[in-house]
C-alpha positions in Angstrom: 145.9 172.4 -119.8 145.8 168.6 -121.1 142.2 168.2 -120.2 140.8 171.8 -121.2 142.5 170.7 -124.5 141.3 167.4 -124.9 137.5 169.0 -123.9 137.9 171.3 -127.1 139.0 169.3 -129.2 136.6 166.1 -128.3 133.4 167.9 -127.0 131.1 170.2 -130.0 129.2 171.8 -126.9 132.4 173.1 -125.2 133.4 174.6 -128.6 129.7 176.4 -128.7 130.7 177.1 -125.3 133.8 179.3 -125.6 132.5 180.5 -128.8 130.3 182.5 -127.3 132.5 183.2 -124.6 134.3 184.6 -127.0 131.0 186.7 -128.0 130.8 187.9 -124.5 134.3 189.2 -124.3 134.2 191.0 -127.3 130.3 192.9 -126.0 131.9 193.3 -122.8 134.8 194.9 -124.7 132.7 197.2 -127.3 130.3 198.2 -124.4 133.2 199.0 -121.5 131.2 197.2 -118.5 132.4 198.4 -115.6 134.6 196.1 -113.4 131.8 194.1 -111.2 129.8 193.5 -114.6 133.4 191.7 -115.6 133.6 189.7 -112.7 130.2 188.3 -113.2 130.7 187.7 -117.2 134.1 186.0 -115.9 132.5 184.1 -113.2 129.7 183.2 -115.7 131.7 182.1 -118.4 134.2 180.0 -115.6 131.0 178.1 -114.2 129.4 176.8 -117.7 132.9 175.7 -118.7 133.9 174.1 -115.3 130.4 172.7 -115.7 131.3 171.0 -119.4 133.9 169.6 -118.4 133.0 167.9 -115.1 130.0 166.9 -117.3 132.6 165.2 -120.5 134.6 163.5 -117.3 131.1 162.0 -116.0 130.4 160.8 -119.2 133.9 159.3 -119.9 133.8 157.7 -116.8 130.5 156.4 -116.8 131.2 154.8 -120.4 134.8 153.5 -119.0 132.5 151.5 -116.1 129.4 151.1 -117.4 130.0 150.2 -121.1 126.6 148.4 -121.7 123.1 150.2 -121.3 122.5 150.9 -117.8 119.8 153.1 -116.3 121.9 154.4 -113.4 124.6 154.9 -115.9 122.1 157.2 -118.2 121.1 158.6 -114.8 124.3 159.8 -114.2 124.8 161.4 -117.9 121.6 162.9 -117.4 122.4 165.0 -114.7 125.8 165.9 -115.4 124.4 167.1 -118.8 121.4 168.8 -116.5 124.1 170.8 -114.5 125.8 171.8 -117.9 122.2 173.2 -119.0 121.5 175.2 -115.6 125.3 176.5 -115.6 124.9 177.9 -119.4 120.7 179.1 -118.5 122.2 181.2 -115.6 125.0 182.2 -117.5 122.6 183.4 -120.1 120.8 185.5 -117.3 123.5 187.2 -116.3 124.4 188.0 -119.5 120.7 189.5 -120.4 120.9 191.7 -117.0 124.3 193.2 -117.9 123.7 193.8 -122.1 120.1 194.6 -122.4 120.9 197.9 -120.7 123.8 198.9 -123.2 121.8 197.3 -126.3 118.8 199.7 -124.9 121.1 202.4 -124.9 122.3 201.8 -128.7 119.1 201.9 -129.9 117.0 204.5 -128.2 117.6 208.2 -129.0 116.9 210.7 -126.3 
């Protein structure tokens, strides 16, 4: 719990981050998604934040090691920050497949 902590209170993207997890679970909530559309909003929002933190422990490290300008060590930020951006881009996919339905729903009258 130390580290989940520490990544919250250190890192503004992981606080974007379970903000709008936070956003989900409150849709997923107001629309009633049926179990399996859960699991993948769970597994969604579990991958983009075990993806921000493996990213904010790459970066530490790399800064602990590599404290001057280094390419490899801007290499390595790089992608850890890439995997962050694919995690949340998926993540946002997901999300459009299971909401656009119920926000389609809301606003078109049969």
């Amino acid at each position: 719990m130390q580290g989940l902590n520490s990544a919250v209170r250190s890192e503004p993207h992981m606080r974007l981050h379970m903000l709008a997890a936070i956003g989900v679970l409150v849709a997923g909530f107001l629309f009633d998604v049926t179990k399996t559309e859960w699991c993948l909003l769970a597994g969604s929002i579990g991958l983009v934040i075990t993806a921000e933190i493996f990213n904010t422990s790459l970066e530490t490290l790399t800064n602990l090691v590599s404290p001057e300008h280094n390419p490899l060590a801007g290499k390595t930020k790089d992608l850890a920050a890439a995997a962050v951006l694919v995690a949340a881009i998926t993540a946002a996919i997901v999300g459009l497949i299971i909401f656009i339905p119920y926000l389609l729903k809301l606003f078109t009258t049969d």
